[in-house]
Structure formats: structure tokens, C-alpha cells
C-alpha positions in Angstrom: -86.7 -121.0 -11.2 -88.8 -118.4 -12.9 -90.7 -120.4 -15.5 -94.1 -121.1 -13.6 -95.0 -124.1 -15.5 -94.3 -127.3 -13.4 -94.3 -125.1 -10.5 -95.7 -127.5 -7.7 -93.2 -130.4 -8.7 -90.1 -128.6 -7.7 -88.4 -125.9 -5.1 -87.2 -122.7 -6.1 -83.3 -122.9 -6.6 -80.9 -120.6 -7.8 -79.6 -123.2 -10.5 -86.7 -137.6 2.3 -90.5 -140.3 2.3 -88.0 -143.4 1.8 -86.1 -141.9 4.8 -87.2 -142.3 8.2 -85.7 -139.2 9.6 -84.4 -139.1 13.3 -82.4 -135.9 12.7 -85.8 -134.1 13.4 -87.0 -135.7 16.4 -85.8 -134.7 19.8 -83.7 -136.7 22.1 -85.3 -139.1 24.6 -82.3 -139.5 26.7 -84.3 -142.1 28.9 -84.7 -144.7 25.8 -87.9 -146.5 24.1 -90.3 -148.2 26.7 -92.3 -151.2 25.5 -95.9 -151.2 26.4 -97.9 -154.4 27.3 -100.7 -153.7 25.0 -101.4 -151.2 22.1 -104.0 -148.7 20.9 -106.3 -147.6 18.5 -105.2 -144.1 16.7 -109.1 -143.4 16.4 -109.1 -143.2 20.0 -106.6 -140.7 20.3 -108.0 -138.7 17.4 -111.8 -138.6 19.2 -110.0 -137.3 22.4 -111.0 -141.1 24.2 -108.7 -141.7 27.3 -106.1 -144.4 27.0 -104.2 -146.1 29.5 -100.2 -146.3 28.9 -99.1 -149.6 31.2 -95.3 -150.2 30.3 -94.2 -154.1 29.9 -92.1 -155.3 32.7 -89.2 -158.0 32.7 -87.2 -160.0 35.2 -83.9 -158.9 34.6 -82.2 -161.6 36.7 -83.8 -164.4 35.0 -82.8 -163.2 31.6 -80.1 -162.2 32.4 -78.8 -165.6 34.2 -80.7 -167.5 31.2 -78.5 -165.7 28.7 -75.5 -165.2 30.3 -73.2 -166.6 27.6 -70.8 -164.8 25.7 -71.1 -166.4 21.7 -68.0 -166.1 21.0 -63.9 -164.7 21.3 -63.3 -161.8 19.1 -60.3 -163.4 17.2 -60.4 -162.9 13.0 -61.1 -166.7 12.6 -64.5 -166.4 14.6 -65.4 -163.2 13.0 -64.8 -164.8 9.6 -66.8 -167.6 10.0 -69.6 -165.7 11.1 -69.7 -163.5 8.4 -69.6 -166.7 6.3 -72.4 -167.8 8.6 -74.3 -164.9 7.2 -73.9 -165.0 3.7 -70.8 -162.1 3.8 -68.1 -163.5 2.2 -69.3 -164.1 -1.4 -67.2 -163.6 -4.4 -67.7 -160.7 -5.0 -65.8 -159.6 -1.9 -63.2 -161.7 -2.6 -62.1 -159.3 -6.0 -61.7 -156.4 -3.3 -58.0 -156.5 -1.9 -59.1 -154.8 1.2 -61.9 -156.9 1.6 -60.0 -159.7 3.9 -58.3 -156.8 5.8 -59.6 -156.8 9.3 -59.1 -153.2 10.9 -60.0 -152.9 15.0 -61.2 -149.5 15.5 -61.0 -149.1 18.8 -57.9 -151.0 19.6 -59.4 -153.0 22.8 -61.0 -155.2 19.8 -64.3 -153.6 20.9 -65.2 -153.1 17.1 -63.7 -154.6 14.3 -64.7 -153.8 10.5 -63.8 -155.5 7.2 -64.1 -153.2 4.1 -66.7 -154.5 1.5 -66.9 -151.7 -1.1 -64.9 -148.8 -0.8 -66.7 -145.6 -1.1 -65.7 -142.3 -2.8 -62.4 -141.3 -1.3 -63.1 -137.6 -3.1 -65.4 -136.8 -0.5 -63.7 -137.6 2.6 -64.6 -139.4 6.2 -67.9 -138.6 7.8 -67.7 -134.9 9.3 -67.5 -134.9 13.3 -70.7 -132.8 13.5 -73.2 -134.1 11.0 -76.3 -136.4 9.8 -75.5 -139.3 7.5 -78.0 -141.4 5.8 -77.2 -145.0 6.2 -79.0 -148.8 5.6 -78.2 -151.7 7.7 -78.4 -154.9 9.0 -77.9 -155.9 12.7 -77.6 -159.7 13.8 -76.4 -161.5 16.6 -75.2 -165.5 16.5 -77.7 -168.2 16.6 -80.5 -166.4 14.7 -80.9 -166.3 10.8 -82.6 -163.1 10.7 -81.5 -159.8 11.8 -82.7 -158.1 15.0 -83.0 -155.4 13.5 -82.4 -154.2 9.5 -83.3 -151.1 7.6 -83.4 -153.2 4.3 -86.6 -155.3 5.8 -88.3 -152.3 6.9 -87.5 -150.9 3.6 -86.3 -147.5 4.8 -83.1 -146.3 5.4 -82.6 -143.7 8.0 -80.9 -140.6 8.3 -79.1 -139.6 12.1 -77.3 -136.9 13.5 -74.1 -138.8 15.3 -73.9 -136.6 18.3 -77.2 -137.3 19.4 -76.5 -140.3 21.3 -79.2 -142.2 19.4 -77.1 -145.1 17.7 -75.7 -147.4 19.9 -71.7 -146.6 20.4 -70.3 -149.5 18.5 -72.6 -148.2 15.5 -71.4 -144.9 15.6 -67.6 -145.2 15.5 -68.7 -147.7 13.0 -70.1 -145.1 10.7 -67.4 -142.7 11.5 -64.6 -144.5 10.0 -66.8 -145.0 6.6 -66.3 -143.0 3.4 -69.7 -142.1 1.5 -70.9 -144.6 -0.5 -69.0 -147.9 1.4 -70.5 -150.7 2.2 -68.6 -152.7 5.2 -69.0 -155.0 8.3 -68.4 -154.7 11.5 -68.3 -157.0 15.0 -69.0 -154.9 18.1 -68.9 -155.9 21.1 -71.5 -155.9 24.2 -69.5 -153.3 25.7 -70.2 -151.1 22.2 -73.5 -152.5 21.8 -76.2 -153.3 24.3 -73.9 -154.5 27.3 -73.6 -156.9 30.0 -77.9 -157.0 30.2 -78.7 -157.0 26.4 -81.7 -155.8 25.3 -84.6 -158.3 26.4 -86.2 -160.3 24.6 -84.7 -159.5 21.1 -81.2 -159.4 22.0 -79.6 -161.3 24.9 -77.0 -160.4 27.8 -73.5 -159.7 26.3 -74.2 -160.4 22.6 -71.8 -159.4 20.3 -73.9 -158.0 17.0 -72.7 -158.6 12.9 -73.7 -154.7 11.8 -73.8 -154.4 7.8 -73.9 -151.0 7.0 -74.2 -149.3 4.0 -73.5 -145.2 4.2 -76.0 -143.6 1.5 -74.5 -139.9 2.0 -73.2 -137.7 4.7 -73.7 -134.3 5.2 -71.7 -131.8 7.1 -74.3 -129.6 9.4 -73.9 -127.2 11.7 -72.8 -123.8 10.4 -76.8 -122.6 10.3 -77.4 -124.2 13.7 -73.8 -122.4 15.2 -75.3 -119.4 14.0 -78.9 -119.8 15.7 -77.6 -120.9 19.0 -75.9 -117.2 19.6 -78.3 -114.4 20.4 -79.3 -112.7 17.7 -77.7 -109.5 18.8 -74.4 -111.2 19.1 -75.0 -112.9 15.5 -75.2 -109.5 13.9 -71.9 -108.0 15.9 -70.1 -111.5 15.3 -71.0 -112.1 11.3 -71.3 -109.6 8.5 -74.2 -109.8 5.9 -72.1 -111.7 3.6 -71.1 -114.1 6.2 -75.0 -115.2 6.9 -75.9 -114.9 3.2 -72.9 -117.7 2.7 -74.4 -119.7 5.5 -78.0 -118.9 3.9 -77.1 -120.2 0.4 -76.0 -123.4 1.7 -79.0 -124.1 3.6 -80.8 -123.1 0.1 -78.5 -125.7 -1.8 -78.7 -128.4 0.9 -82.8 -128.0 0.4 -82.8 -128.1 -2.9 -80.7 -131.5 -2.8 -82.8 -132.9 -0.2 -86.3 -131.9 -2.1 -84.7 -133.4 -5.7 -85.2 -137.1 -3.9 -88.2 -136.6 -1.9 -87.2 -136.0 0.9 -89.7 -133.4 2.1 -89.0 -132.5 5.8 -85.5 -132.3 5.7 -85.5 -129.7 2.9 -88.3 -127.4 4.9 -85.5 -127.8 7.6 -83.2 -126.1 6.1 -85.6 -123.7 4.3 -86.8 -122.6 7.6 -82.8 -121.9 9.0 -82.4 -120.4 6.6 -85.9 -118.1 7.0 -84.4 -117.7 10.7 -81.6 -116.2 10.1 -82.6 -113.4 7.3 -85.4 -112.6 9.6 -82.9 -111.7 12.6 -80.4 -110.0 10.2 -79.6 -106.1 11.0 -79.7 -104.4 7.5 -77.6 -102.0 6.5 -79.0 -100.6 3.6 -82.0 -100.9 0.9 -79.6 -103.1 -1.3 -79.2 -105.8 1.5 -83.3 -105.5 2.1 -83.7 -106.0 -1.5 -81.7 -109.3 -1.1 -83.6 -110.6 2.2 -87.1 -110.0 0.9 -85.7 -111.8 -2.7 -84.4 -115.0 -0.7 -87.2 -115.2 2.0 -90.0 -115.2 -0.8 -88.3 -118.1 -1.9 -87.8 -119.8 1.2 -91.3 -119.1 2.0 -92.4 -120.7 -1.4 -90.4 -123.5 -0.6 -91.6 -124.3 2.8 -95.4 -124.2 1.3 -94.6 -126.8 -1.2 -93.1 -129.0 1.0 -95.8 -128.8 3.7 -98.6 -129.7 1.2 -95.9 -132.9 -0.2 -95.8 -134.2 4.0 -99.7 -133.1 4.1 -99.6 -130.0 7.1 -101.4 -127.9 5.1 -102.1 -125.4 8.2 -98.0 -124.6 8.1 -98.5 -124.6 4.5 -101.4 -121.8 4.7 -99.3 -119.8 7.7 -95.7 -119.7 5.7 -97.7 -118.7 1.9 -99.1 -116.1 3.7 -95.8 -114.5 4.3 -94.8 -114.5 1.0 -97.9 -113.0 0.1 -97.0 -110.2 2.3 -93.8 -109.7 0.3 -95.5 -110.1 -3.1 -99.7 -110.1 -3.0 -99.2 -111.4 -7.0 -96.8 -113.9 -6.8 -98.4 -116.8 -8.9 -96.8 -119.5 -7.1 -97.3 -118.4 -3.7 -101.0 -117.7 -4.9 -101.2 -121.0 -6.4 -99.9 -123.0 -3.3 -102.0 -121.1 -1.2 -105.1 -122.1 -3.0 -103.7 -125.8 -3.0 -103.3 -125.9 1.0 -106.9 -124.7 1.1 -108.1 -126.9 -0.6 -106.5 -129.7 1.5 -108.2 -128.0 4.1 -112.0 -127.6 2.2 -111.9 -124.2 2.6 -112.5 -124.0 -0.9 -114.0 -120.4 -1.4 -110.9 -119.6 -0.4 -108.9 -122.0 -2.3 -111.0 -120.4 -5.3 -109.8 -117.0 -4.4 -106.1 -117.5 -4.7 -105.7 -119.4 -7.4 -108.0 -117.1 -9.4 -105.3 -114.7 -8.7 -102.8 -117.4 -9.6 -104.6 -117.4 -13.0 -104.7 -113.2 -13.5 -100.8 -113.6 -13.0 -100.1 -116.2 -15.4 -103.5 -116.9 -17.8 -103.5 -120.2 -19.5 -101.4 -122.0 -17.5 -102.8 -125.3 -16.9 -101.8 -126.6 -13.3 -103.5 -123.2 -12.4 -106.4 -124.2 -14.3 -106.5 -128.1 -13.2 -106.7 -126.9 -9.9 -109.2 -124.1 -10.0 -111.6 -127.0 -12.1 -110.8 -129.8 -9.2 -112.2 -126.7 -7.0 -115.3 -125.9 -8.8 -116.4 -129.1 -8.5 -116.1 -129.4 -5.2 -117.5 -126.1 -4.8 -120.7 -127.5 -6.7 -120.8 -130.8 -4.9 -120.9 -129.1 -1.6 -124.1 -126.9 -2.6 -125.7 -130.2 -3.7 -124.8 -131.8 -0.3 -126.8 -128.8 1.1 -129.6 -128.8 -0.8 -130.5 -132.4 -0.3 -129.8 -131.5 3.6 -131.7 -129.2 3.5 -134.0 -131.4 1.7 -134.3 -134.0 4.0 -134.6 -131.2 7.0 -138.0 -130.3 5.5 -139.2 -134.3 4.7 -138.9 -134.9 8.1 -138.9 -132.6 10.7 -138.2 -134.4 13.9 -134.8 -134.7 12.3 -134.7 -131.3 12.1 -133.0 -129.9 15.6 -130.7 -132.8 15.5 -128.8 -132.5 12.0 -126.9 -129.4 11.1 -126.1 -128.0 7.8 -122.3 -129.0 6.5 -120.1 -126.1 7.5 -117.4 -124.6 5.0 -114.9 -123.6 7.8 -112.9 -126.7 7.6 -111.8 -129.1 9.8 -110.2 -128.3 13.4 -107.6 -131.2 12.8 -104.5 -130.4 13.3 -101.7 -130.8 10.3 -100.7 -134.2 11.8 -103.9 -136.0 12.4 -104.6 -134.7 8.4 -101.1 -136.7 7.7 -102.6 -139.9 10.1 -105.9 -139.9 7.4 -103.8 -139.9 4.7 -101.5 -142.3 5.2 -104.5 -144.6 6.8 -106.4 -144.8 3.5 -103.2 -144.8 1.3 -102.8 -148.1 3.5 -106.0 -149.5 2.7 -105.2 -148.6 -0.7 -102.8 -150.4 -1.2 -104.5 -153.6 1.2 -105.3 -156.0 -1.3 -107.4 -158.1 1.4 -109.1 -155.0 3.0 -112.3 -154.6 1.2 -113.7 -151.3 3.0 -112.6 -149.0 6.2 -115.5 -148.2 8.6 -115.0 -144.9 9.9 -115.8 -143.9 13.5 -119.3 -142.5 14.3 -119.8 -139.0 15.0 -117.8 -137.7 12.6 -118.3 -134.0 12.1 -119.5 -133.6 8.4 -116.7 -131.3 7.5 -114.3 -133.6 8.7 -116.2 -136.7 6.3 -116.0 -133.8 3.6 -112.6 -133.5 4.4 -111.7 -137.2 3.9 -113.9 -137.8 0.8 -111.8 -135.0 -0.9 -108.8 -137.1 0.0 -110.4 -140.3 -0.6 -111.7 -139.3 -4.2 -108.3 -138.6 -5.3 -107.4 -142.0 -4.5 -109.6 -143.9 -6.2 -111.9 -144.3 -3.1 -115.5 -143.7 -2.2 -116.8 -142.9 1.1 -120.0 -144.1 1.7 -122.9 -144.5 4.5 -122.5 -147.4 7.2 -124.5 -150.0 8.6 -125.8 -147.3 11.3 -127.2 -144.0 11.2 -124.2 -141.2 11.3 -121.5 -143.9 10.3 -119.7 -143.9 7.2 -117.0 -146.2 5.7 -114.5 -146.0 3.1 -114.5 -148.4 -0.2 -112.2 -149.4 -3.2 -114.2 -148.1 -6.4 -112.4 -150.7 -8.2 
């Protein structure tokens, strides 16, 4: 895209958050642990010690309490029990292959009946890749599902060689086409096993998965590349071959940005950064590509760490691009938006003024810079009635200390914890104000008063001196 207008509402192509993404978290091979009581993220975020006591359980006595197997694996039982459910409506009936029940693993481990075919054009799930799926999970005996992406309403994207689904799930998924809807009966020995999973699901429970396969996508070429050295990447591929490999990562991006679906595309905008930064160049031509692609990817990766609120990655990536082009308006313009985030906003000022001397007139630019000014001007104010107050009353005076413009010291994922906490109380029709913790450095209250105002909040003083606490203007 080289128009500039409607520049921060898309990536640069050559022409995820509804998705809860385990694709980018690492394996915990030892499995969730359930802890006896919770916490308060304040305390984390004000560096307060916490104690982590795990919840314990008597395996025997579960186990001999529910020791019963619910029922044989024949095709009446698993008919009945998706009848139980709610599954065999009528408009499974007008789908031939609807009352076909396939066994996937011939041992009768896990059994699916087709629902809704998907699209056969695009083929069975690739061995190595991440598919985006929603589902339901119930056992006999209970109503409700154990466990259902449709009540937490988001679906969730996984990598099937991670070891994260449970077995049964995963061949599951692996025999569906994109877009199918089917259900399957696994069996303990696919699902949780002999000892269940206390207290939600008991000992050798066979589970009624739903599954609905959203999209697949084949992964791995980028990630083949990476795990070599780069030495042996450069003798093994040629420019071309990484370039291919490159513009796939760009299109794959580009996909996942178009629905939101903001880490995921930086994920492959930062492969993609990865390997033209470790290419061996042959000539100026094949420099003149790399810098091309990487201001882009660069570009890309700012945009989509100010959309999932990490502005400091946001600040460090626009910075490189700016290194490629000092003018470019969009990394200029980005640049000034992450600062802003951050209330640095001299700086913010600074480059989107530049922003403005490469494209005049254009009004995001100018929007912005405006938003800025005013901030600029309310944090003078702040400091003259400080400073105000400093002189009224002077045994104050060693105690308080002036608002700072550095910024905050929070890190990009405690700034993503504040915003999704008063986006929460937002939308908490019963919540009628947010008390904020005392002792608050005043950039940090700055900081969130920014956020707040641009949600229809207020942020205003407490009950007690140095408290504040946030309100609904309307």
C-alpha cells in the first residue's frame, strides 16, 4: 500500500483478539496446576510477594468414587447420546454422510460422524500446522459441557504437534476438511484416561467433542529455515528460495491482520524480518530488495504492537525502519502513536510533525498531532498547579515531586493488563468506579488517564490522600 491515507487501519501488503492463540505460547510439558486460592494482579504489578500453594486431591478416593465406565462404544449408544445432546436435528438428517459412523483409529478409540462437510478444494489438515478450531466437550450425565470454546466465546488457534490437545482431539481434527463441522466419541484412553481429570471430569470418561474447524494453515517452511544455522541457510537456499519463503510469511500476515488477529500476523512479520536480516547478499539489486521488504515488515510489526498495546516493541521495531528511511511518513506516524501510548509526548510531537512535512494535510496525521497538543498543554497545567500547591504549603513541599515526562517504567504487558482492566470496567454495567492502588507514581496515573480519557472515563482523586480511582463519565 502506498496511499498513506487510512494508514494505521491496515498492514502493508503487496496486493487474531477473538482468537485465543496457543500457537505462541511455549509448551508446559508438565500440564496446568490448580492453585487453592487466587491473587490480585495489583499485587504482582506493585512488586508485593505472593504465595503460589497448588490444590491437592485424593486420587484413590476419586478415582474409586468414579470408577465407572458410562457406556460401550457401540453406534446405538453413541447415537443416543448425541441425541442426548441436542446433535441429531434435522438438519443433519438432509446430509447423507451425516448417519455414517467412521472409527478413526480402528480399536474404536475415536469415532466421528460427519455434520457439514467442509471444502474438499483445500484438502485435510497439513501434518505440520496450526488450525483454528471451536468446540464443545461433554461427558454423560451432565448438561453442560466441561469445557466449550462457544461459552467462552473464543475460538482458539493450536499447533498439532505440540502435544497440547488431548490425543483423541487431535486425530480428531486431523481427519477434518476446513470448514466441517463433525462429532466425535473418544475414549478415556484418547482423552483424559483411567484417572480423569478431577473434579471436572471423572475416571475413564468417554467425552462427546463438537468441533467446528474455522481454518488451517500449513506452517513450517519459515520455521525449517530458522532452525538451520544461518551459515548453512545461505549455502543450503538461494536468494530466491528465502524471498519465496519471505512472501508467504508477508501474505500469511496480511491474512491474519485482515481479521484482527494481531499477534499472529507480527509472527510472521517478524520470520519473515529474521530471515532477510541473516541473508548473504550478493549484489546491490538483492540489498535493494531486503531493505524494500524489511521497511515493510518493520512497519507492519509497529502497527500491530500498538493494536495488542506493547508499545515499547512498537517504539524499538519503527525505529528500524527509521534507520532505512528517516522520512517515511508511516513509520514516522506510528512512531509518534507508540509514544504517545507511552506519554512521552515531546517525542510523540516530534515524529508525527515529520509525519506531517512528508505528507501535509493529511488528517490522521493531524488528529493525532491535535490529541498530542492537548496533552502536551494539560501536562503544563498539571505542573503549574503542582507547582502551585508546592508554594501554598510548604511542608508538602519535600514530599511531592513534580510529574515527570519520561514515561512510565511498565513494561509492554502490564500496559496491556491496564487496558484490558478498565476496558472491563467499561463495559461492567454494575461497576460504578475502579479504585486504583495508592502510591501510584504520577506518570504512571498520567499514563492511565490518557487511556482512560479515550474511553469515556475520568480518573479522579480517592477517599485518601495519594489515591485515585477510575469513573464512568456517563
Amino acid at each position: 500500500m502506498d496511499k498513506i491515507e487510512g494508514f494505521d487501519r491496515s498492514a502493508d501488503g503487496e496486493e487474531e483478539d477473538n482468537v485465543l492463540d496457543f500457537t505462541a505460547q511455549p509448551e508446559n510439558p508438565r500440564g496446568n496446576i490448580r492453585l487453592k486460592e487466587g491473587f490480585e494482579v495489583q499485587d504482582i504489578l506493585q512488586h508485593k510477594g505472593i504465595m503460589l500453594e497448588p490444590e491437592e486431591f485424593d486420587d484413590n478416593a476419586l478415582l474409586e468414587e468414579n470408577s465407572k465406565i458410562y457406556f460401550s462404544r457401540n453406534d446405538q449408544d453413541l447415537e443416543e447420546m448425541m441425541k442426548h445432546h441436542g446433535l441429531d436435528s434435522d438438519e443433519d438428517a438432509q446430509i447423507g454422510l451425516a448417519k455414517k459412523v467412521i472409527d478413526l483409529t480402528g480399536d474404536g478409540g475415536v469415532k466421528k460422524r460427519l455434520i457439514a462437510a467442509g471444502l474438499e478444494a483445500d484438502g485435510h489438515v497439513p501434518e505440520k500446522g496450526s488450525v483454528t478450531i471451536h468446540y464443545s466437550l461433554t461427558i454423560e450425565g451432565q448438561d453442560e459441557p466441561f469445557d466449550s470454546t462457544y461459552l467462552r466465546g473464543k475460538c482458539e488457534r493450536h499447533r498439532l504437534d505440540d502435544n497440547r490437545l488431548i490425543p483423541g482431539l487431535s486425530i480428531a481434527v486431523r481427519s477434518m476438511k476446513n470448514h466441517e463441522k463433525s462429532e466425535f466419541i473418544i475414549g478415556p484412553e484418547y482423552a483424559f484416561g483411567a484417572m480423569g481429570c478431577p473434579p471436572r471430569v471423572p475416571a475413564s470418561s468417554m467425552i462427546l467433542a463438537r468441533i467446528e474447524l474455522l481454518n488451517f494453515a500449513e506452517e513450517g517452511e519459515a520455521e525449517a529455515m530458522l532452525s538451520m544455522p544461518s551459515d548453512e541457510r545461505n549455502k543450503t537456499y538461494k536468494f530466491e528460495d528465502v524471498l519465496k519463503v519471505v512472501q508467504k510469511e508477508h501474505r500469511t500476515g496480511n491474512s491474519y491482520f485482515g481479521k484482527d488477529e494481531y499477534k499472529s500476523a507480527a509472527k510472521c512479520y517478524e520470520r519473515a524480518c529474521k530471515l532477510l536480516d541473516e541473508l548473504e547478499l550478493a549484489n546491490d539489486e538483492e540489498e535493494q530488495k531486503q531493505t524494500h521488504l524489511l521497511l515493510k515488515f518493520y512497519n507492519n510489526r509497529g502497527l500491530c504492537y500498538t493494536r495488542i498495546n506493547w508499545p515499547k516493541k512498537a517504539c524499538l521495531v519503527l525505529q528500524d525502519a527509521l534507520k532505512i528511511d528517516e522520512t517515511n511518513a508511516k513509520a514516522n506516524y506510528r512512531l509518534g502513536v507508540a509514544k504517545r501510548m507511552l506519554c512521552h509526548y515531546d517525542a510523540a510531537r516530534k515524529y508525527l510533525m515529520k509525519a506531517l512535512q512528508v505528507k501535509p494535510g493529511n488528517a490522521e496525521i493531524g488528529a493525532e498531532l491535535s490529541a498530542v497538543d492537548l496533552l502536551i498543554k494539560k501536562e503544563r497545567d498539571d505542573q503549574k498547579m503542582m507547582c502551585a500547591r508546592m508554594f501554598n504549603n510548604k511542608s508538602q513541599s519535600n514530599n511531592e515531586k513534580l510529574p515527570s515526562s519520561n514515561g512510565s517504567k511498565l513494561e509492554d504487558e502490564d500496559y496491556a493488563e491496564i487496558v484490558e482492566q478498565l476496558e472491563e470496567f467499561q463495559m461492567d454495567k454494575k461497576q460504578k468506579e475502579l479504585v486504583l492502588p495508592s502510591g501510584f507514581d504520577p506518570s504512571i496515573i498520567r499514563m492511565i488517564e490518557d487511556i482512560a480519557s479515550r474511553k469515556d472515563l475520568s480518573v479522579v482523586p480517592g477517599k485518601f490522600a495519594d489515591q485515585y480511582k477510575v469513573v464512568k463519565k456517563s
